[in-house]
C-alpha positions as CSV (number, residue, x, y, z in Angstrom):
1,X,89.7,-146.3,45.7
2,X,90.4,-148.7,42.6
3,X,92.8,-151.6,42.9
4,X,93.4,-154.8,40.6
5,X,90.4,-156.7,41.7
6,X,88.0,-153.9,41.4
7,X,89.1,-153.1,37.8
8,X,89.1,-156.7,36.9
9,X,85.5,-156.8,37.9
10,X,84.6,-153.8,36.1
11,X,86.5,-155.0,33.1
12,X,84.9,-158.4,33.0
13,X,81.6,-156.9,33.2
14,X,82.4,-154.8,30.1
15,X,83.7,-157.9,28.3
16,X,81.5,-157.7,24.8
17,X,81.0,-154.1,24.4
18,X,82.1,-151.2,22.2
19,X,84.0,-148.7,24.4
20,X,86.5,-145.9,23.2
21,X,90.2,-146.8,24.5
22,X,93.1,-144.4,24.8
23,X,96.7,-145.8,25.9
24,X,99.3,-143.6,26.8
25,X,102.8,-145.4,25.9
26,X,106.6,-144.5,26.0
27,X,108.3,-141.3,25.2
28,X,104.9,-139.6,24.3
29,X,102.6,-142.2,22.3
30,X,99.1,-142.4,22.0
31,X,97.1,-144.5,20.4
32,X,93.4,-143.6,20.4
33,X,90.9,-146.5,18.8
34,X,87.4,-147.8,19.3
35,X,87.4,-151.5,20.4
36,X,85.7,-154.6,22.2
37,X,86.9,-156.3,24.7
38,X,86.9,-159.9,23.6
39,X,88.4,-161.8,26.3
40,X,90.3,-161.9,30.3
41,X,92.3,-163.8,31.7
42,X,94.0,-163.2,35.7
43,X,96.9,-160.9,34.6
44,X,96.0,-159.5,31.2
45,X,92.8,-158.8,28.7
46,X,92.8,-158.5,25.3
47,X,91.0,-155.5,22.8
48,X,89.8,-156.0,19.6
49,X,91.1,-152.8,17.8
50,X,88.2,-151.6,15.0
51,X,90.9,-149.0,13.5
52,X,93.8,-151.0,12.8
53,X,91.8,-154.6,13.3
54,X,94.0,-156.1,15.3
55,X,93.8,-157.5,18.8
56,X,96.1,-155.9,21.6
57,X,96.7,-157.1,25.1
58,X,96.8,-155.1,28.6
59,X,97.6,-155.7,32.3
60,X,94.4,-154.4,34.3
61,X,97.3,-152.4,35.8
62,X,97.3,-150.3,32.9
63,X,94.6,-149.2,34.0
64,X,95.0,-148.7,38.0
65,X,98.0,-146.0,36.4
66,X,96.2,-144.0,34.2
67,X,98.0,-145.7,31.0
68,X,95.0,-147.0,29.6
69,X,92.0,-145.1,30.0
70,X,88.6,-146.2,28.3
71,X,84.8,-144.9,28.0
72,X,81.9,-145.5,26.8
73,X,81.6,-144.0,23.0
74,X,79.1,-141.5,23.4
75,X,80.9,-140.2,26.7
């Protein structure tokens, strides 16, 4: 069973390596990218986006709901 603390482990522990990402948004968006994650902090963590080079910030709860799902790249 996952929960908050679990994934915040997991996500600190993957802090510094390059990991596919896909984030499901609003009224049918995806965004698909290749990215780091470069930092975390208690509530949030923030992804360095290689496609559109920018840096983009999620709630580890994201992932606990399925919104932002990510993988290793050869996966």
């Amino acid at each position: 069973m996952m929960n908050i603390e679990k994934i915040r482990e997991d996500i600190q522990k993957r802090k510094g390596e390059t990991l596919h990402f896909c984030f499901r948004g609003s009224r049918g968006q995806v965004d698909d990218f290749q990215g780091v994650i470069t930092d975390t902090f208690r509530g949030v963590f923030l992804v360095h986006s290689f496609s559109d080079n920018r840096v983009k910030s999620y709630s580890y709860s994201d992932v606990l709901i399925e919104n932002l799902v990510f993988e290793d790249i050869d996966s």
